[in-house]
N, C-alpha and C positions, 0 to 999 in steps of 0.2 A: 504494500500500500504506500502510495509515494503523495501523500496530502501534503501541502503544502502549506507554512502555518499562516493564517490570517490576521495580515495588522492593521489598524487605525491611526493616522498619522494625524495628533491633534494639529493647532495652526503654531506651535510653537517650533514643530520642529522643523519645516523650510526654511523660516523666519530663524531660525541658528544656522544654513546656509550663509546668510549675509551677517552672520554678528561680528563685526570686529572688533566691537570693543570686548569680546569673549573669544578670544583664539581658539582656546582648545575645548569647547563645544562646538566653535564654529569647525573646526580641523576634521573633529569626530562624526559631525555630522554631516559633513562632506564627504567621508570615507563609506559612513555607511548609505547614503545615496550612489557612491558612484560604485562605489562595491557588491552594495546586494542590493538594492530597490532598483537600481536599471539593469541588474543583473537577473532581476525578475525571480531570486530565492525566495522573494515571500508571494503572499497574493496581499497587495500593499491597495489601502482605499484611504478617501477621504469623503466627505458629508457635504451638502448644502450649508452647515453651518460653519464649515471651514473655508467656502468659499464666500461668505454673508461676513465674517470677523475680518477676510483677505481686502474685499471691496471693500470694507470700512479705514482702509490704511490710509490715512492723509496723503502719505509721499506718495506720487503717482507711480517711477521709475519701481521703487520697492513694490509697490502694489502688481505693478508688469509681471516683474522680474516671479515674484510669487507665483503669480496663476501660469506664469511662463515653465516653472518647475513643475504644476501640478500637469500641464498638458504635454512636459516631455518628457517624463519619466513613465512608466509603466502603470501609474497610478490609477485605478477606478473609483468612478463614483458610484458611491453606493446611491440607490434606490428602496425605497420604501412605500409600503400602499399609505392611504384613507387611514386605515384602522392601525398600521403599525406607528404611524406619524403619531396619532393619539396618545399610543402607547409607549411611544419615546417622552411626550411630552409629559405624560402621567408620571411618568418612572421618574424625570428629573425634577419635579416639582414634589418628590417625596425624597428625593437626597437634600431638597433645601430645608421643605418643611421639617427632616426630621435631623437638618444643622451639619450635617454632613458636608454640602458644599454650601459657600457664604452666599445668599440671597442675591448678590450682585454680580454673579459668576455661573449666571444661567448657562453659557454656553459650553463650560467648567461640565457642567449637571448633565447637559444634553449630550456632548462627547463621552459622555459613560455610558448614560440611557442608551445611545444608537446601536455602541459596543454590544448591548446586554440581549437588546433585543434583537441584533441582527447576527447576535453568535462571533462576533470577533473574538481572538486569541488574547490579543495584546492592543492595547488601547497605548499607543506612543506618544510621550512630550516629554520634555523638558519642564514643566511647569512643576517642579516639587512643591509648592507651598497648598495649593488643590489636585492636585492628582498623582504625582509620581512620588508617592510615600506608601512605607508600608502602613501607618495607622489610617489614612486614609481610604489604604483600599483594604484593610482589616472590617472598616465602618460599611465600607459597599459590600461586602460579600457579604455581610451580616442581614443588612437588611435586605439584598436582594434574595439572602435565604427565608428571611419573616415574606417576603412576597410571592413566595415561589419559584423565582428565577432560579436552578440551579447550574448556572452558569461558573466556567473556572477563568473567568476575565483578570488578565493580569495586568497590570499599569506600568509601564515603564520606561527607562529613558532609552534613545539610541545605542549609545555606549552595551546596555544588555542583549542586546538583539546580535552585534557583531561576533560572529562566531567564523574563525579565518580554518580554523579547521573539517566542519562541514560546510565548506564554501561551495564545495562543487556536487552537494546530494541533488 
């Protein structure tokens, strides 16, 4: 069985593509796009809400430069119906409600929900202060297990995902 594992690339992690005033995220996360997401080792997606955070960039050049990565890398959008849309939004307005992720970091809430509901592996960022922690995502599996979801969603940064020795499975 040769599955391929399935990741969600929040908007934080292109967005370390251009960081220079962060070298060695930007270095890391340069390595792991040219190394394994255009290498196509994962099945690598992003959301409507990664492209809604992207167009909200001020800088225009930056804002290009972004949708310019998501349209030349191997990346899919995912798609969702009516009823799982719903079901995204439900889910992420019970990690706010029940304080999980901060009231102002809807989008924080909604890139787990899409994760949960649409069966992703690895839900990808850089963002450790709301998602790439282990208490954090100790709090989501908990209550995605009080809701039923038993999903094994993992959160983590790029640097985790590089694996130089099964590069070529």
């Amino acid at each position: 069985m040769n599955k391929k594992i399935k990741i969600y690339l929040d908007t934080s992690v292109p967005n370390f593509l251009f960081a220079d005033d962060s070298p060695e995220k930007r270095d890391i996360t340069i390595d792991f796009f040219e190394n394994f997401i255009k290498l196509g080792l994962y099945d690598s997606f992003v959301s409507p809400v990664v492209i809604a955070e992207i167009e909200d960039t001020n800088n225009i050049k930056k804002r290009n430069d972004l949708i310019n990565i998501i349209e030349t890398y191997p990346i899919e959008m995912l798609d969702y119906s009516n009823e799982q849309e719903i079901e995204i939004q439900e889910l992420a307005e019970k990690y706010i409600e029940h304080k999980i992720i901060p009231e102002k970091k809807l989008a924080d809430a909604l890139h787990i929900a899409i994760c949960v509901v649409k069966g992703i592996d690895y839900l990808v960022s850089w963002n450790y202060k709301h998602l790439a922690n282990v208490n954090r995502e100790f709090k989501i599996k908990l209550l995605n297990w009080d809701l039923g979801y038993r999903v094994d969603l993992r959160i983590i940064t790029p640097l985790e995902l590089i694996d130089y020795e099964n590069e070529n499975i």
